[in-house]
Legacy VTK file of the C-alpha trace (Angstrom):
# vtk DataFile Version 3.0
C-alpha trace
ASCII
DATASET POLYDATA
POINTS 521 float
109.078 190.193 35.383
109.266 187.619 32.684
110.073 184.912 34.422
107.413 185.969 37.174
104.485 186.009 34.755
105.813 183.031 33.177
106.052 181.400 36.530
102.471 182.097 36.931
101.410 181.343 33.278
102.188 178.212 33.276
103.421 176.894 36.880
104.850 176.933 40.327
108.736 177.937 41.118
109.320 174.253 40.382
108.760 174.813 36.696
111.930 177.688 36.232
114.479 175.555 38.401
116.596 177.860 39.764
113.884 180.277 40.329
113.098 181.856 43.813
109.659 183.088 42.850
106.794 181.764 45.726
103.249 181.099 44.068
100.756 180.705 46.521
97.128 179.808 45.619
94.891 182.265 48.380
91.293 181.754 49.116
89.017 184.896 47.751
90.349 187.848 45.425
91.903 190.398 48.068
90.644 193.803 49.070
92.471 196.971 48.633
96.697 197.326 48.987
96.104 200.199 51.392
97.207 198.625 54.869
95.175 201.127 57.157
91.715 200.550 54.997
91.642 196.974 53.797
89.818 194.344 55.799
90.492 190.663 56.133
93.597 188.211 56.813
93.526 187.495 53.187
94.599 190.988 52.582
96.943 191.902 55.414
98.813 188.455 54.171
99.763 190.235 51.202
99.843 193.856 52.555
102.329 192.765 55.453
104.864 191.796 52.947
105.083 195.711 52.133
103.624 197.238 54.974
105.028 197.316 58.340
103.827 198.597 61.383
105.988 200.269 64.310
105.565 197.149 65.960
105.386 193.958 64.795
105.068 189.870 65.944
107.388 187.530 66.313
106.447 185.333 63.338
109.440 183.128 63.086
108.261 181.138 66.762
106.117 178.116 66.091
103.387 178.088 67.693
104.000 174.933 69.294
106.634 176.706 70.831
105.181 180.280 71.467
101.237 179.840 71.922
101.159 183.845 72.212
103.536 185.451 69.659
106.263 187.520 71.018
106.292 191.331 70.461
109.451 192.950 68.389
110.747 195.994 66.752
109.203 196.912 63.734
110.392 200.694 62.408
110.243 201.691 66.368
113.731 199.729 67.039
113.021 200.539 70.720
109.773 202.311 72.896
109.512 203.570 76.472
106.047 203.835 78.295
105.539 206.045 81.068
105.312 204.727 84.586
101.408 206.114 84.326
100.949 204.595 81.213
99.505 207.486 79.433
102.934 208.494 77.240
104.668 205.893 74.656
108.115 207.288 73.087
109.218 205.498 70.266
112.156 205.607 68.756
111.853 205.530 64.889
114.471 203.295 62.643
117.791 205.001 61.188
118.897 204.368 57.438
115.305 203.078 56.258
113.660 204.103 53.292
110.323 203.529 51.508
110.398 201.417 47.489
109.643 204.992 46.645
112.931 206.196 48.061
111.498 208.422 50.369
112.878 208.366 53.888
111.146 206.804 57.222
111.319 209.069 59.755
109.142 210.448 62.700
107.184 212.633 60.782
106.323 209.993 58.362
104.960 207.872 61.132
102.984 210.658 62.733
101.956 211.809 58.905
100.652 208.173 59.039
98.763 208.102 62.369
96.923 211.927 61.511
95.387 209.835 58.353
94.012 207.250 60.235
93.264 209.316 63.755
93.415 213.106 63.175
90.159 214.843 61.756
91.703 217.971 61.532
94.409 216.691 59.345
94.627 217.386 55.533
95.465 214.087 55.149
92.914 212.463 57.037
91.199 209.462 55.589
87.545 208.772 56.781
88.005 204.977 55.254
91.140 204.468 57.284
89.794 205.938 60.652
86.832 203.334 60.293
89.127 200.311 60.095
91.144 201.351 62.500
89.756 203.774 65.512
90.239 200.861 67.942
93.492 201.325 67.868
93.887 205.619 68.382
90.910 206.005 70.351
92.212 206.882 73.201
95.127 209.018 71.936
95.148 212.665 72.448
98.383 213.597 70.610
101.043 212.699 68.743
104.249 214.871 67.940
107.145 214.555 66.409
109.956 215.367 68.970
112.944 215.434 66.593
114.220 213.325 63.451
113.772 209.719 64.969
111.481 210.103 68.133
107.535 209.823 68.362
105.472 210.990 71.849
102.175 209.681 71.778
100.199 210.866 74.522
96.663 209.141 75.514
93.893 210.439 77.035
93.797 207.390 79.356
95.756 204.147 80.107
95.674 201.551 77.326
97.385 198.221 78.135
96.826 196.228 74.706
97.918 199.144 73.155
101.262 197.967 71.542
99.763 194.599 70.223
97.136 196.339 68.870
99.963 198.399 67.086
101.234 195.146 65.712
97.462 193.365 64.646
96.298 193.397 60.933
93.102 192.152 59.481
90.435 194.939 60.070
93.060 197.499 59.165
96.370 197.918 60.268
98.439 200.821 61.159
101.343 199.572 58.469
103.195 202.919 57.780
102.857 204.023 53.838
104.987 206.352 52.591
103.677 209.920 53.115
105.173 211.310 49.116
103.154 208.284 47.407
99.950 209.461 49.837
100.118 212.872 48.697
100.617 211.970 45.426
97.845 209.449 44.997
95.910 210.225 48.379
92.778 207.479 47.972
93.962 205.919 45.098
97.682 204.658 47.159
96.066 201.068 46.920
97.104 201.155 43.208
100.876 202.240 43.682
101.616 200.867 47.419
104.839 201.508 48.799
105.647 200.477 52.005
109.330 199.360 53.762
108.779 195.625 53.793
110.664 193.176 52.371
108.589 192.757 48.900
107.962 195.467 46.155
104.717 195.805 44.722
105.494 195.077 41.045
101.460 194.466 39.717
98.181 193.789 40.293
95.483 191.735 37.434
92.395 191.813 39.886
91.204 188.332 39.853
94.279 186.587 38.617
97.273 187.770 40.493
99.118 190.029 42.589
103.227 190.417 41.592
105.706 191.532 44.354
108.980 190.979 44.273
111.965 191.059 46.799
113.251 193.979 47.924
117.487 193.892 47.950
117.705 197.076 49.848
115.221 196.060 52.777
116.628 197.522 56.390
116.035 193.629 57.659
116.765 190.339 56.955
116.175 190.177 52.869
114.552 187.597 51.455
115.317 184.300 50.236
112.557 184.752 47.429
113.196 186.680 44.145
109.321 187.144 44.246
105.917 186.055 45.866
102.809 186.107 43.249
99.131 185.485 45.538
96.487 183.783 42.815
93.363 183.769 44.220
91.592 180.486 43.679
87.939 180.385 45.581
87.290 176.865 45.349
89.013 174.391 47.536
89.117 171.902 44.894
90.400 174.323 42.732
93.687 174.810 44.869
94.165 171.489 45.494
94.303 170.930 41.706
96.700 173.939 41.244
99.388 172.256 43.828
98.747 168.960 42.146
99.361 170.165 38.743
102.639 172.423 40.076
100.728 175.710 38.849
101.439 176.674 42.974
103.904 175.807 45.267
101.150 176.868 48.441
97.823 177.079 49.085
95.811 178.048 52.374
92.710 176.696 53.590
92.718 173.401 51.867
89.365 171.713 51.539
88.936 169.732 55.206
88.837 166.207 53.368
91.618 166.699 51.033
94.235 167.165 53.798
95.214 163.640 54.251
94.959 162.642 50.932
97.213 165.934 49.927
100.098 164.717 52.692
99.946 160.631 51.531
100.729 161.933 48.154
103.996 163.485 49.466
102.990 167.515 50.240
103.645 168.926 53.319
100.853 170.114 56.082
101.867 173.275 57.992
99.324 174.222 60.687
99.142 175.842 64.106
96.611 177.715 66.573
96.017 180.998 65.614
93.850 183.523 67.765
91.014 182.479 65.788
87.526 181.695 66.533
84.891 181.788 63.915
81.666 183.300 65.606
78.188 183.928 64.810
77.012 187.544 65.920
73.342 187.991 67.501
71.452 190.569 66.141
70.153 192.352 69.162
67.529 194.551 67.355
65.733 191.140 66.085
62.751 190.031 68.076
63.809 186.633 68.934
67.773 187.132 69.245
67.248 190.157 71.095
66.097 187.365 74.207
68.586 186.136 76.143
67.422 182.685 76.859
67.255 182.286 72.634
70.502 183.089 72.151
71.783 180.247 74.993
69.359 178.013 73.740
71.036 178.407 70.102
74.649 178.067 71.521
73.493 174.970 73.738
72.069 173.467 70.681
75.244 173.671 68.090
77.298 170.402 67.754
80.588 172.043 67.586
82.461 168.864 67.900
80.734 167.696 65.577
81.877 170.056 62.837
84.816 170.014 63.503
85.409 165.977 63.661
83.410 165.252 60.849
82.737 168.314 58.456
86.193 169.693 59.125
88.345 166.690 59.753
90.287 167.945 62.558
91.228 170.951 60.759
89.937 172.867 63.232
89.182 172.605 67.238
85.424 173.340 68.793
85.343 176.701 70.643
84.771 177.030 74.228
85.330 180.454 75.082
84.455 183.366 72.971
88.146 184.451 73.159
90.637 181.875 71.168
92.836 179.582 73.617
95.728 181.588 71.709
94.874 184.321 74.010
95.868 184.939 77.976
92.271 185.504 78.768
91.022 182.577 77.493
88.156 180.732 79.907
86.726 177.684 78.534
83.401 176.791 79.117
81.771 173.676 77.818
78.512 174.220 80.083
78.002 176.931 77.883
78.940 175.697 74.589
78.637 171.784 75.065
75.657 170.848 72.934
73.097 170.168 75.582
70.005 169.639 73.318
66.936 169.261 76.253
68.204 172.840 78.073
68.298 174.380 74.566
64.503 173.234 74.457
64.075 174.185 78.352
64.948 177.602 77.237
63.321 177.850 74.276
60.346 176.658 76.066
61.278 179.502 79.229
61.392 182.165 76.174
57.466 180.744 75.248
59.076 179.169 71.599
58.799 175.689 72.124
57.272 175.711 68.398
60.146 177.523 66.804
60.484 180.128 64.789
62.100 181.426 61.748
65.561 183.221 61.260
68.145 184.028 59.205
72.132 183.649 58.917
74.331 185.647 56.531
77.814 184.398 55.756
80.301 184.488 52.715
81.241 181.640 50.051
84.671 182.060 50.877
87.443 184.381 52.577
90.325 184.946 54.978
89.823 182.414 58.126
86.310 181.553 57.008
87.200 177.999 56.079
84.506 176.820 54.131
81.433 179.386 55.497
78.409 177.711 53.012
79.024 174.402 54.660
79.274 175.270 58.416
76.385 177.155 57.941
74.363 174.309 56.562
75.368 172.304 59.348
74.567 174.535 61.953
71.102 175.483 60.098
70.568 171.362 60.607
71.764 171.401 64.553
68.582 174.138 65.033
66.506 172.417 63.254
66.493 169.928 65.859
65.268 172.626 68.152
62.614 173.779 65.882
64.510 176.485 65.022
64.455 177.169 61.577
67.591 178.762 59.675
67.572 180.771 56.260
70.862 181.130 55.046
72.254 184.271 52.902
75.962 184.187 51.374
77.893 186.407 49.185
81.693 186.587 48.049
83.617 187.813 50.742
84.545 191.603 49.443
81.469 192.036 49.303
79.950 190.274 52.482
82.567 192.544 54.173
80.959 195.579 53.241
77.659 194.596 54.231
78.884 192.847 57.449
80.505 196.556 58.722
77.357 197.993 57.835
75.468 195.735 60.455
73.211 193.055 60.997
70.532 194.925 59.916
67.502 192.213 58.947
69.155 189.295 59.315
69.008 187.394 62.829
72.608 186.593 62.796
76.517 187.333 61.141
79.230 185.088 60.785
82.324 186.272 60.898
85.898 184.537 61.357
88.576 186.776 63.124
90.329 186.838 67.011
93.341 188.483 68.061
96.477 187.588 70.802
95.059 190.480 72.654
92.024 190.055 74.569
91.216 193.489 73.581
89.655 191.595 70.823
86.472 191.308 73.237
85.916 195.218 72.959
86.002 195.500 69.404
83.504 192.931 69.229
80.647 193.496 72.018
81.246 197.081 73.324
78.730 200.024 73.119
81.337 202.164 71.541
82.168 199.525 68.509
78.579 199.073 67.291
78.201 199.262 63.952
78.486 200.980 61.423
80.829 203.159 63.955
82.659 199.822 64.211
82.912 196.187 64.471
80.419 195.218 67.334
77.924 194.413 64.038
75.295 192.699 66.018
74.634 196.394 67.953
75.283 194.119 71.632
75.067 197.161 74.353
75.907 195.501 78.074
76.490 198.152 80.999
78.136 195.772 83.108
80.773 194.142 80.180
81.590 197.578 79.287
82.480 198.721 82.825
84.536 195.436 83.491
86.416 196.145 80.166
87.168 199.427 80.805
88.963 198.181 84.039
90.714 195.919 82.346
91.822 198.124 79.370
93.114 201.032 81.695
94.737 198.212 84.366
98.226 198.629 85.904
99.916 195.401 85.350
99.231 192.838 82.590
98.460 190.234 85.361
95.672 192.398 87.065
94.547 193.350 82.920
94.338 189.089 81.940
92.019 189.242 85.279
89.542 191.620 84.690
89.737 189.956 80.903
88.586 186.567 82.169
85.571 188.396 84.151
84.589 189.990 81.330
84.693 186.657 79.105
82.685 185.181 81.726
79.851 187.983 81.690
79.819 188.462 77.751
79.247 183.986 78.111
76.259 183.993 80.354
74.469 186.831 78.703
75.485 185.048 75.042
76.852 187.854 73.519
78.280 185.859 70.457
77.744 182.376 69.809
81.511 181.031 69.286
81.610 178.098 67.066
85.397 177.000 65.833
88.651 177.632 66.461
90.602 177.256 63.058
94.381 175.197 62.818
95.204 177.123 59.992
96.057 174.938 57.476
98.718 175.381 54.733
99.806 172.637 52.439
103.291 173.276 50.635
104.989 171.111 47.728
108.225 169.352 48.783
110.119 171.972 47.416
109.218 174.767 50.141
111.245 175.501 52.545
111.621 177.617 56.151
107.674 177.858 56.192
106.575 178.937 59.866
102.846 178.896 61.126
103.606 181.074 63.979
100.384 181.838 66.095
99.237 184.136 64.103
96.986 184.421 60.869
99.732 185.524 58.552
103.320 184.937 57.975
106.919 185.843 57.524
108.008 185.111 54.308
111.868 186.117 54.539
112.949 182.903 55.702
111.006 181.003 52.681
113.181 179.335 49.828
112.308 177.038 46.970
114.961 173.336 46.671
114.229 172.048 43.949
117.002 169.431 44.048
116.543 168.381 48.090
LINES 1 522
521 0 1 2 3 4 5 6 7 8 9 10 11 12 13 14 15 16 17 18 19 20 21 22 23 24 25 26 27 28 29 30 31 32 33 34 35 36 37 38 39 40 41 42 43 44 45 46 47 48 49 50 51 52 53 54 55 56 57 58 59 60 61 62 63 64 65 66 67 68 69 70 71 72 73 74 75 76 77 78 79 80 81 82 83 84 85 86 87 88 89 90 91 92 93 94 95 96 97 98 99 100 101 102 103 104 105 106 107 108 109 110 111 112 113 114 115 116 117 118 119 120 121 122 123 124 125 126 127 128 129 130 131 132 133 134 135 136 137 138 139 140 141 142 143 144 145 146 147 148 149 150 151 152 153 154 155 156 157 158 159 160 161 162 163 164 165 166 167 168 169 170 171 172 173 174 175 176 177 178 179 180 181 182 183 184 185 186 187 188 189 190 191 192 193 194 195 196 197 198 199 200 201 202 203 204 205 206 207 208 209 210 211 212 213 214 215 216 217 218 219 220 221 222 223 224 225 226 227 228 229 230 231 232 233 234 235 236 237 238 239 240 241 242 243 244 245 246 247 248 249 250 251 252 253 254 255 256 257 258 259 260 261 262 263 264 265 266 267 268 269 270 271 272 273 274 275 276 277 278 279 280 281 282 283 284 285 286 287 288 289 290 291 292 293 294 295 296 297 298 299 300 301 302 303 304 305 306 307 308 309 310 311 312 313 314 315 316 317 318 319 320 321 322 323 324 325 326 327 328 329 330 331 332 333 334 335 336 337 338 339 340 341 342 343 344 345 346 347 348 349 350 351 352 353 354 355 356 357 358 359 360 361 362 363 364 365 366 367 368 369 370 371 372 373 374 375 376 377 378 379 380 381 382 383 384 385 386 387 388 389 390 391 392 393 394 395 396 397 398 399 400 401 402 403 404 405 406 407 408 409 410 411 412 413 414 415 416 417 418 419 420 421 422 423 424 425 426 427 428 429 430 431 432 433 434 435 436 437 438 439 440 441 442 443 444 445 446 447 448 449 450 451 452 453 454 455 456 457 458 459 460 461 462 463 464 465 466 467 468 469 470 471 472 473 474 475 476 477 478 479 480 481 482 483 484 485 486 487 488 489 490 491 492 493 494 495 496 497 498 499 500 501 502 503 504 505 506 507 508 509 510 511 512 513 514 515 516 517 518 519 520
């Protein structure tokens, strides 16, 4: 621990030569180290070092080379699914233990699931059934059949259900050990212990969170000795920290520092995430509650734009409200092309050719939110040419995450940055049975017809006739302007020379086994 703090004291790995200790400058301070109830990328980053689900991604794939992550064992080293689709046996991991020492084993893993799914359950946490009922809603039991196998039986089919297994962000279902949850119960956030690769060695909120590598992990161990996260919320402010060697990585480097970051000899890891960073309509407002408003709006945002000049190619303009990192993915540029006379045509159709006044709440920073204040000012100019005139609320992103799951309440619209590689993602986001505060669906959107179409494609036999009914439903949730998609985020990391066996995979966080520090390459 001495040389970690001193690593972070007073610079990057770089500074202790030898050293395998990762510093990597993050965006916002991070929510809570419990897996199942934190929300954000930010988080699940650091979570997923210690946390691992039954399930997880292939994160060692480029994604140049794998524009839809693979699917692998996590602790399930193998799963069967019924020929009906309504039974999933997993097989739980031999020989694998917890940093507390305590054993994985099925009943851990179902001790896990009744906290996030099972009312009835002693153990049952209300916080981690919020962040994560999209995942267990349709399961009807779980049991324990013997020492290493798990039945989960469903009430109906539920095709996306092993990648949503394997998603973080908005919760996760990353297994805790169930002797640290009965000895700390709400408060496991402050003593995490997981089966990942790092250790939770200690948390200074604000400054930094300490893990370091775990020798006796049940996969490949890490390179690293350690990994310390430093939040830094201004993008200048981590490009100065890699300058100066106080980090050896930082995400979400300011748009126009990039270039200037690589000429001067760092490295620039990117990729295509499922990301798309999305403005939600408040459908209880009076003027986004219209339908021909909320086109006009989406007709009248210069996407391109932002993302050529604000963002500097960092990112790519959306097209679909599902990220091209995604199998359902439908682009549609008649929709989302700026088209500046129909937004007025509709505008005009809606009897608001003279504008009116609404609102926009975003955060300052946060995981996959780039740089929020900004892209909000920009699009608050593109209405303006419409007569549409923007207010704009922000807040740090804890925060702003607490008051986004509560819903959109008074303001006309949210912003929010997330996506997933299952199209699933659609649900959380626009059905009936998501709306807030009873989940993510924050702008309350309630459409019959979407629902119906998703429900066909969520209970669907094959994956090929499940991608179909997907693409439908993209299409309806796109003419009735369900979300206004604006950005599809690259991702960008920059690394000092010394960092090596970085991946961006297509995914919003990362594998960290393979990572090593040369200081003498």
């Amino acid at each position: 621990m001495t040389l970690v703090l001193a690593a972070c004291g007073g610079g990057g790995g770089g500074v202790n030569g030898d050293d395998q200790t990762l510093i990597i400058g993050i965006e916002s301070e991070a929510d809570v180290l419990d897996p199942q109830v934190a929300g954000g990328w930010v988080t699940w980053r650091i979570n997923s070092q210690m946390y691992e689900p039954l399930v997880m991604h292939d994160l060692q794939t480029p994604s140049a080379e794998a524009a839809v992550p693979e699917l692998r064992p996590g602790l399930a080293e193998s799963w069967e699914v019924s020929d009906d689709g309504l039974e999933y046996t997993f097989e739980i991991r031999d020989g694998v233990t917890f940093h507390d020492g305590t054993e994985l084993d099925a009943e851990a893993v179902e001790y896990n699931i009744r906290r996030m799914w099972d009312e009835s359950s002693p153990q049952y946490s209300a916080a981690a059934a919020g962040q994560t009922n999209f995942v267990w809603q349709f399961v009807d039991e779980v049991e324990s059949v013997d020492e290493n196998t798990l039945v989960i039986r469903m009430s109906q089919p539920f095709s996306p259900f092993l990648r949503m297994l394997a998603q973080g962000g908005n919760g996760s279902t990353g297994i805790i050990s169930p002797a640290a949850l009965e000895e700390y119960g709400e408060d496991i956030a402050e003593h995490p212990s997981g089966t990942g690769p790092f250790v939770f060695e200690e948390r200074v909120r604000g400054e930094r969170i300490v893990l370091s590598g775990n020798d006796d992990y049940w996969g490949e161990v890490p390179n690293l000795d350690g990994v310390i996260f430093v939040p830094i919320p201004d993008p200048a402010g981590r490009s100065a920290a890699i300058r100066s060697g106080e980090v050896d990585v930082i995400a979400v480097p300011s748009p126009d520092s990039v270039e200037q970051l690589v000429d001067e000899g760092f490295q620039l890891s990117d990729g295509q995430p499922p990301h798309v960073w999305y403005l939600s309509f408040n459908m209880k407002d009076e003027y986004m509650s219209i339908p021909e408003v909320r086109q006009a709006i989406n007709l009248a945002i210069d996407r391109a734009g932002m993302a050529t000049n604000l963002l500097r190619g960092t990112a790519e303009p959306a097209y679909d409200i599902q990220a091209p990192a995604n199998d359902a993915y439908v682009e549609r540029t008649d929709a989302y092309g700026r088209d500046l006379d129909r937004a007025r045509e509709l505008l005009a159709e809606a009897g608001l050719e003279d504008g009116f006044t609404t609102s926009i709440a975003t955060s300052v920073d946060g995981s996959g939110q780039i740089v929020p204040a900004p892209m909000a000012e920009f699009i608050q100019q593109n209405l303006a040419e419409v007569n549409i005139n923007v207010e704009i609320q922000t807040m740090e992103w804890i925060s702003y995450l607490g008051r986004w799951g509560e819903g959109a309440g008074d303001v006309g619209m949210m912003q929010m940055s997330w996506g997933m590689d299952t199209p699933y993602w659609l649900y959380i986001v626009t059905s009936s049975d998501m709306i807030a505060p009873n989940g993510p669906n924050t702008g309350y959107y309630d459409n019959p017809e979407l629902d119906a179409v998703m429900q066909r494609a969520i209970t669907a036999a094959t994956e090929e006739d499940a991608v179909e009914f997907w693409q439908q439903a993209n299409q309806i949730a796109t003419d009735d302007a369900a979300l206004a998609p604006i950005v599809n985020d690259r991702a960008p990391y920059i690394l000092a020379p010394h960092v090596e066996g970085w991946v961006s995979a297509s995914q919003e966080w990362y594998d960290l086994t393979g990572v090593s520090l040369d200081f003498e390459g």
